[in-house]
N, C-alpha and C positions, 0 to 999 in steps of 0.2 A: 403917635403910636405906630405910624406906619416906618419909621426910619431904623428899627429892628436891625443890629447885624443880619445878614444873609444869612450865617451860620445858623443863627437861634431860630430862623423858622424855615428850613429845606427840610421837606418832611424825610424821615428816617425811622429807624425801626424803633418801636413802642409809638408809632403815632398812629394816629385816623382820623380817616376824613366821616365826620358824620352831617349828611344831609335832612333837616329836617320839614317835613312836610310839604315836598314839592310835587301835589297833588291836582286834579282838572278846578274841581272845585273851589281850589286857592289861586285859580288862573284869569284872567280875562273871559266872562264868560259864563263862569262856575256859578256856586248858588252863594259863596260867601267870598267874593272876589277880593285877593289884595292888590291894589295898584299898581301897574306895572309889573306886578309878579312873577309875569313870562320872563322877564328882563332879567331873573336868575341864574335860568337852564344856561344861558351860552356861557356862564364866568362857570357855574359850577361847572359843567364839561371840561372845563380849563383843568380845574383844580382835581377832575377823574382821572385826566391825561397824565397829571404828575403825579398823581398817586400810580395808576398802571404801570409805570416809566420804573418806581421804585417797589412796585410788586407790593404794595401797603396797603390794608385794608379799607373796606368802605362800608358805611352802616348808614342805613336810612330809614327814618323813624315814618311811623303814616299815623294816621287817623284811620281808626277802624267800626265805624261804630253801626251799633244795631239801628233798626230802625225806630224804635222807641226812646231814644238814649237822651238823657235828661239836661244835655245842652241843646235840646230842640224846645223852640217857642214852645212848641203843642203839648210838651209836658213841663214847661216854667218855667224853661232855662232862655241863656239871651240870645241866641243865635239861629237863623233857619236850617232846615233839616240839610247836612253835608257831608259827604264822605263815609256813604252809607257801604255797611261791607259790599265786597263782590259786585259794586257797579262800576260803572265808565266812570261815574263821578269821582269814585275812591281811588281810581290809577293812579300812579305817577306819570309825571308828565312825560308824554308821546317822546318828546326830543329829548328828554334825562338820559344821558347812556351810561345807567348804571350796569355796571357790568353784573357777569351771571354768578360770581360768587359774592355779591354783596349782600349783609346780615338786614334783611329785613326786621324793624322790632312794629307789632303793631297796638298801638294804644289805646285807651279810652276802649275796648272792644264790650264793655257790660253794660248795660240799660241805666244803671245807676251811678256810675262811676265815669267823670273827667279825669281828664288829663292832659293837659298844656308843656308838659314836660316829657320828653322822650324816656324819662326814667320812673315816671311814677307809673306803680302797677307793673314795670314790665323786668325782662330780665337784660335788659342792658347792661347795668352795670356788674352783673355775674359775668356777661360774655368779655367785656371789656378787661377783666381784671384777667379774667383766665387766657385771655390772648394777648396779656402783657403792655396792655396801652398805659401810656401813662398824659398823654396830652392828644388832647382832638383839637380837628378842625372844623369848626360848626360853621354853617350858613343853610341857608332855606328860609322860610314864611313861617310865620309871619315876626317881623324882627321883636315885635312889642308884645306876642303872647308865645306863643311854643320857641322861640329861640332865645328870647329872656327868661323864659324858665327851665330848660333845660341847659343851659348856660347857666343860669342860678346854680343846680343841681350839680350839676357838673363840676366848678370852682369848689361846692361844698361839700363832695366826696372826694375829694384830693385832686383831680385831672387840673394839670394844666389847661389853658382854654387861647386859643388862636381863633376871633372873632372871623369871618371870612366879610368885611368890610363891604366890599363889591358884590359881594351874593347873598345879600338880605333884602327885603324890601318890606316894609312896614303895613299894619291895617288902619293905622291914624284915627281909629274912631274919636278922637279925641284931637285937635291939629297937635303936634309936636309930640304925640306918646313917643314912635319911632327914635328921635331924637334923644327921648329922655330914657329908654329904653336902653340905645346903647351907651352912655353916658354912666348909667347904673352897671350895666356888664363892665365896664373899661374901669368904674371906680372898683366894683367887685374883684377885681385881679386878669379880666380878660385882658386879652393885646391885640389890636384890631390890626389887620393885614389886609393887604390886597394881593392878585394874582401877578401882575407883576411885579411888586416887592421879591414874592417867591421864586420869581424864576429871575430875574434879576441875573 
């Protein structure tokens, strides 16, 4: 999947780079750490670069959640308490240089309500259609839950989907989810890339 004409993925107008959840908490460190997760920021910077270069949007999904929010053990859910609004833990990460016009979508933000997917709950996909995207470029954390379902999501509202191959990294709770993760996205209709495929 990576031997893509050149042509078919230089990003160009109707595309975006969308980063998802490259947060403290999903880092080395955090309170729901994915392996290696730092290991994202320097390829995704890559891929800000050439987006900047052609003047093309960038949108980046977070985790926003209350302090009660029911993917916390303490109300029954499977995960410890992460990426609580308005803390250090809920930043994006220090070295991300998202630039200052990039579309913030923030998810999961109600006490009740999950979300693994950049588009559920939120207004992504209004922003998207009305700034005329027709194909993103997704990577961020964690490969096997917010990037497999907003890549789900994503394939089955029409967008084309450019996996960012080099800028995922998995939370494995399981050994080999990651794997099977993007295996499902690539069967799904994704096409998985790297940075320098694109700049090639």
């Amino acid at each position: 999947m990576d031997t893509l004409n050149r042509n078919e993925y230089q990003p160009r107008t109707g595309d975006a780079l969308l980063i998802v959840d490259v947060q403290n908490d999903f880092l080395p460190g955090g309170s729901l750490a994915v392996p290696h997760g730092d290991e994202v920021v320097t390829v995704l910077n890559h891929y800000l670069d050439i987006f900047a270069m052609q003047n093309l949007p960038v949108y980046a999904t977070r985790d926003w959640h209350p302090e009660q929010h029911c993917s916390f053990r303490a109300q029954g859910g499977p995960w410890p308490p992460h990426c609580v609004a308005d803390t250090q833990s809920a930043q994006f990460a220090a070295a991300l240089q998202l630039p200052p016009a990039a579309v913030i979508i923030s998810k999961a933000t109600k006490p009740e309500q999950d979300a693994y997917s950049g588009f559920q709950g939120t207004d992504l996909h209004r922003r998207l259609h009305a700034a005329g995207i027709r194909r993103l470029f997704i990577g961020g954390l964690a490969t096997d839950y917010c990037v497999l379902n907003t890549v789900r999501d994503a394939l089955q509202l029409g967008y084309e989907v450019l996996l960012l191959g080099d800028a995922i990294r998995a939370a494995d709770v399981q050994p080999g989810d990651g794997l099977r993760a993007e295996q499902e996205m690539i069967k799904l209709g994704a096409q998985r890339i790297t940075v320098e495929g694109v700049t090639a």
